[in-house]
C-alpha positions in Angstrom: 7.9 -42.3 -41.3 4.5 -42.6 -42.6 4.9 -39.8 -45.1 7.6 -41.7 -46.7 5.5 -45.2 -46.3 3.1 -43.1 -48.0 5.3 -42.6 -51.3 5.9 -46.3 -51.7 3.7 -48.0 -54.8 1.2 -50.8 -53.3 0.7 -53.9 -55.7 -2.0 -54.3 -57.7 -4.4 -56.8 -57.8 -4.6 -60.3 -55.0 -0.6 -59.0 -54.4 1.2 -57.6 -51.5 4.7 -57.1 -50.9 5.8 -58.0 -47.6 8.0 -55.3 -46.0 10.3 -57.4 -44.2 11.6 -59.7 -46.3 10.3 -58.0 -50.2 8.6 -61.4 -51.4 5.1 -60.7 -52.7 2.0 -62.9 -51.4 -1.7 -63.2 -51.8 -3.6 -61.2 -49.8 -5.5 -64.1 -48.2 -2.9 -64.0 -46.1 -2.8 -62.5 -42.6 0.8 -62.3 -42.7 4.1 -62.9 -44.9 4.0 -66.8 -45.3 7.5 -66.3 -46.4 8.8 -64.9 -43.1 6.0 -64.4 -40.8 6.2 -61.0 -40.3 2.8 -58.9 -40.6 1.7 -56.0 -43.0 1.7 -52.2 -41.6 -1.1 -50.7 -40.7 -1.5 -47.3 -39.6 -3.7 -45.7 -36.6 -6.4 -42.9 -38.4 -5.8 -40.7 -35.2 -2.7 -40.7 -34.2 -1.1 -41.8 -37.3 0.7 -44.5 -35.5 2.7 -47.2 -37.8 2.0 -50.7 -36.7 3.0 -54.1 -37.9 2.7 -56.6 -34.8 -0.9 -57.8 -36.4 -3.1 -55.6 -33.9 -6.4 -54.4 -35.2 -6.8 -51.3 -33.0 -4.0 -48.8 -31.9 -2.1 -49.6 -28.7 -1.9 -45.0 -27.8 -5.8 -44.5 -28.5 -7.5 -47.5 -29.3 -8.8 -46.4 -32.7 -9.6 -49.6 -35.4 -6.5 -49.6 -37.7 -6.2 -49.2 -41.4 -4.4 -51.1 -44.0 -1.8 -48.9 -46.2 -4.4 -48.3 -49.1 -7.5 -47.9 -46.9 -5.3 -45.7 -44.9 -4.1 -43.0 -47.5 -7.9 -42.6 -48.9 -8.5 -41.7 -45.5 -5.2 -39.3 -44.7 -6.2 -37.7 -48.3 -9.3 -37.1 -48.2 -8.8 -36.1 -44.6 -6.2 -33.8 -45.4 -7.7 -32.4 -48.1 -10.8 -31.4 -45.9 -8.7 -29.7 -43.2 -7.2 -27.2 -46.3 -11.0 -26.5 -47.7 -11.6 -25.8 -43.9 -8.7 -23.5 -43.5 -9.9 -21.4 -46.9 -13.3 -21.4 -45.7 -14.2 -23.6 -48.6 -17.0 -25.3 -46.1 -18.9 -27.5 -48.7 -15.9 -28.9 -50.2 -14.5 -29.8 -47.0 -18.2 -31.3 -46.0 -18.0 -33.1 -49.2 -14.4 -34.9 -48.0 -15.5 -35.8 -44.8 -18.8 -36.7 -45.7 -16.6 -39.4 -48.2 -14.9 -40.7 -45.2 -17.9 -41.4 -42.9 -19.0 -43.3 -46.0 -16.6 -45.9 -45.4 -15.9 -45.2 -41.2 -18.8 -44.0 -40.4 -17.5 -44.0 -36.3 -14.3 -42.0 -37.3 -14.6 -39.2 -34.0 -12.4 -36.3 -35.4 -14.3 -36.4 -38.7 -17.7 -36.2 -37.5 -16.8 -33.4 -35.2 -14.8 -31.7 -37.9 -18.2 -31.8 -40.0 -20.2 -30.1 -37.3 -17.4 -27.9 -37.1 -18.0 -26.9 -40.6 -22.2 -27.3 -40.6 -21.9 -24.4 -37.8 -19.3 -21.9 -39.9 -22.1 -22.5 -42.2 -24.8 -21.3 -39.9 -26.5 -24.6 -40.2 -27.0 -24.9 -36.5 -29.4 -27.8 -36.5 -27.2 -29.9 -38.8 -24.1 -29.4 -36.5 -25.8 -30.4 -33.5 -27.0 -33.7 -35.5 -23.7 -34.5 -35.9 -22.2 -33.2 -32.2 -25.2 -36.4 -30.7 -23.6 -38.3 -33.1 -20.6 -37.9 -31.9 -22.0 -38.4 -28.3 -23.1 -41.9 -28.8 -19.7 -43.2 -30.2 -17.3 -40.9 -27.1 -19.4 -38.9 -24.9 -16.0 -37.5 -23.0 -15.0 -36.6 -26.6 -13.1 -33.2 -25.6 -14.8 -30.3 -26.7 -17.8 -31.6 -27.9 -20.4 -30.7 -24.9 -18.7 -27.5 -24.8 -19.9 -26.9 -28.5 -23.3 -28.3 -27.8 -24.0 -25.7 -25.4 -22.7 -22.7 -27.3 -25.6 -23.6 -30.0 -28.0 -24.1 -27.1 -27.1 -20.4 -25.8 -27.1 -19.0 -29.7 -31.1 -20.7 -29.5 -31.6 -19.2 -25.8 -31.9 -23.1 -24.4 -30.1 -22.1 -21.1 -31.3 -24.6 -19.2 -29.9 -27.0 -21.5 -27.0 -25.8 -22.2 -25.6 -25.5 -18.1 -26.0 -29.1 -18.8 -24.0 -29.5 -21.2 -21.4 -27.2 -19.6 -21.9 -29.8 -16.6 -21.1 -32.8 -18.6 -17.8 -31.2 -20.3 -16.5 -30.1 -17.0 -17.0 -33.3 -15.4 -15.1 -34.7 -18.4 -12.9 -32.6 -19.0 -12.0 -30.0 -15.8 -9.0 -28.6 -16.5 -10.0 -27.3 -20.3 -10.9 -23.5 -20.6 -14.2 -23.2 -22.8 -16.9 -24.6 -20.5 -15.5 -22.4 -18.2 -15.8 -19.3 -20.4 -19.1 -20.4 -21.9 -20.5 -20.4 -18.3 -19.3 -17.1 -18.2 -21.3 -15.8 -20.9 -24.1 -17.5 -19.7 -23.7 -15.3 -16.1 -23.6 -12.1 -18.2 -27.1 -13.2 -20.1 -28.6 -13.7 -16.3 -26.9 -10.9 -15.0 -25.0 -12.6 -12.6 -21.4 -11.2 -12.1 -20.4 -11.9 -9.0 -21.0 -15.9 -10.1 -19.0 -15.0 -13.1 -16.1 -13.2 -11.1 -16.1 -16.8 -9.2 -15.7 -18.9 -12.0 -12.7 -16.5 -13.5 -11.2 -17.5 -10.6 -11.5 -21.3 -11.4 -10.5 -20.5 -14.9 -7.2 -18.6 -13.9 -6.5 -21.4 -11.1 -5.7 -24.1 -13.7 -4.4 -22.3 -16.1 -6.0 -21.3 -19.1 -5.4 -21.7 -23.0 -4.4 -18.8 -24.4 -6.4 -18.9 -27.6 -9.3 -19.6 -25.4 -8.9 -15.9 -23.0 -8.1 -14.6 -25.9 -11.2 -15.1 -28.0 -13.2 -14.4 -24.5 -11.3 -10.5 -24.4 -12.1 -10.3 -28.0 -15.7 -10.9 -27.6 -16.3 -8.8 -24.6 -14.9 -6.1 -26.2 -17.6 -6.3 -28.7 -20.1 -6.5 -26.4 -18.9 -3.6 -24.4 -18.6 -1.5 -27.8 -21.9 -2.4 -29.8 -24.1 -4.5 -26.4 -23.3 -1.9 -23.4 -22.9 -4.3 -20.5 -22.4 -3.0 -17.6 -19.7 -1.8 -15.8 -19.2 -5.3 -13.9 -18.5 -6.6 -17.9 -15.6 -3.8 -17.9 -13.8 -5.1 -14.9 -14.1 -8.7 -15.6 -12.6 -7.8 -18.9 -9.6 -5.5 -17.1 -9.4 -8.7 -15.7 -8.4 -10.8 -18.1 -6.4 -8.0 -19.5 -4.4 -8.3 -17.3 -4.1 -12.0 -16.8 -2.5 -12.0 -20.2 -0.4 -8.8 -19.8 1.6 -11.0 -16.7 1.1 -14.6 -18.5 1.8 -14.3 -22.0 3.2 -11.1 -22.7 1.0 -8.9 -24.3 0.3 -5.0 -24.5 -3.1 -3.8 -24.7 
């Protein structure tokens, strides 16, 4: 729907075309003073189409966009997600950077911009824009999670069980604070805590992506770190978790 809303020429100028009823008005207007009905606008997050003259989405609550302000968003938007995707990460900072310019609040694009400041290495930057992020959504999903895998990376454990805290009170049935609390019981040695919180993580089900990441990395570190043995059998674990779950053949 929106794609091919998207295709349609806007007016130029004062002008706007009422979709209804086709006659073209000033823009002064809040609505068609032809027929009443009100312009589209479109949800930045959702991509929701809406034309009952509400300024914030009914799904998410995000502030809504007129048609034009709308695709400079979705394209610049887009545009960053491909740079991401090639590992272009200064064009796609560039993009997003464009669109915080005009919405500065926009969630997904300042956490896609940390995203991108820490495949850079640029650790500090990223977390600058993660406590951005906290101050508009602090139950933002993901985003404590993050937080505290820089805060292990700069051995701020401490802080970063906090974090972990503060996701998993948001956010209890997602994987990754469980996994990062993992990791954090193999730096203190503590497997017998981390055996425990498997547990959790298998009770409610984990994301795929998520155990599998966590097998990949412990294989690394039982290759090139030399955990111990307790490492092996958490890891024989999870083996085969996903052998029964999802199918795979190790």
């Amino acid at each position: 729907m929106i794609e091919k809303y998207l295709k349609k020429n806007k007016l130029k100028g004062d002008s706007m075309k009422c979709d209804a009823c086709g006659n073209k008005y000033s823009d002064e207007f809040d609505f068609c003073p032809f027929c009443g009905a009100y312009p589209k606008k479109f949800c930045p997050k959702c991509f929701k189409e809406i034309d009952d003259g509400g300024d914030v989405c009914s799904d998410c609550g995000t502030e809504l966009l007129p048609f034009e302000s709308f695709k400079k968003y979705y394209d610049l938007k887009e545009n960053a997600v491909e740079y991401l995707n090639y590992c272009d990460f200064d064009n796609s900072i560039e993009c997003l950077e464009k669109i915080l310019d005009d919405w500065p609040d926009s969630e997904d694009v300042i956490f896609l911009l940390a995203e991108n400041h820490c495949f850079l290495g640029d650790y500090d930057d990223a977390l600058r824009q993660y406590e951005r992020l906290a101050e508009i959504n602090p139950e933002y999903k993901g985003l404590h999670s993050r937080m505290a895998k820089i805060c292990i990376k700069n051995e701020e454990i401490e802080k970063a069980k906090e974090y972990l805290q503060k996701e998993h009170k948001a956010h209890p049935f997602e994987s990754e604070h469980y996994i990062y609390s993992m990791h954090i019981c193999f730096l203190e040695d503590d497997f017998e805590k981390a055996n425990r919180i498997l547990d959790r993580l298998f009770a409610i089900g984990p994301n795929e992506d998520d155990l599998l990441m966590f097998k990949f990395n412990n294989d690394l570190n039982l290759k090139y770190v030399e955990y111990s043995q307790e490492l092996a059998d958490i890891n024989e674990r999870v083996k085969a978790y996903l052998e029964k779950n999802f199918n795979y053949s190790f």
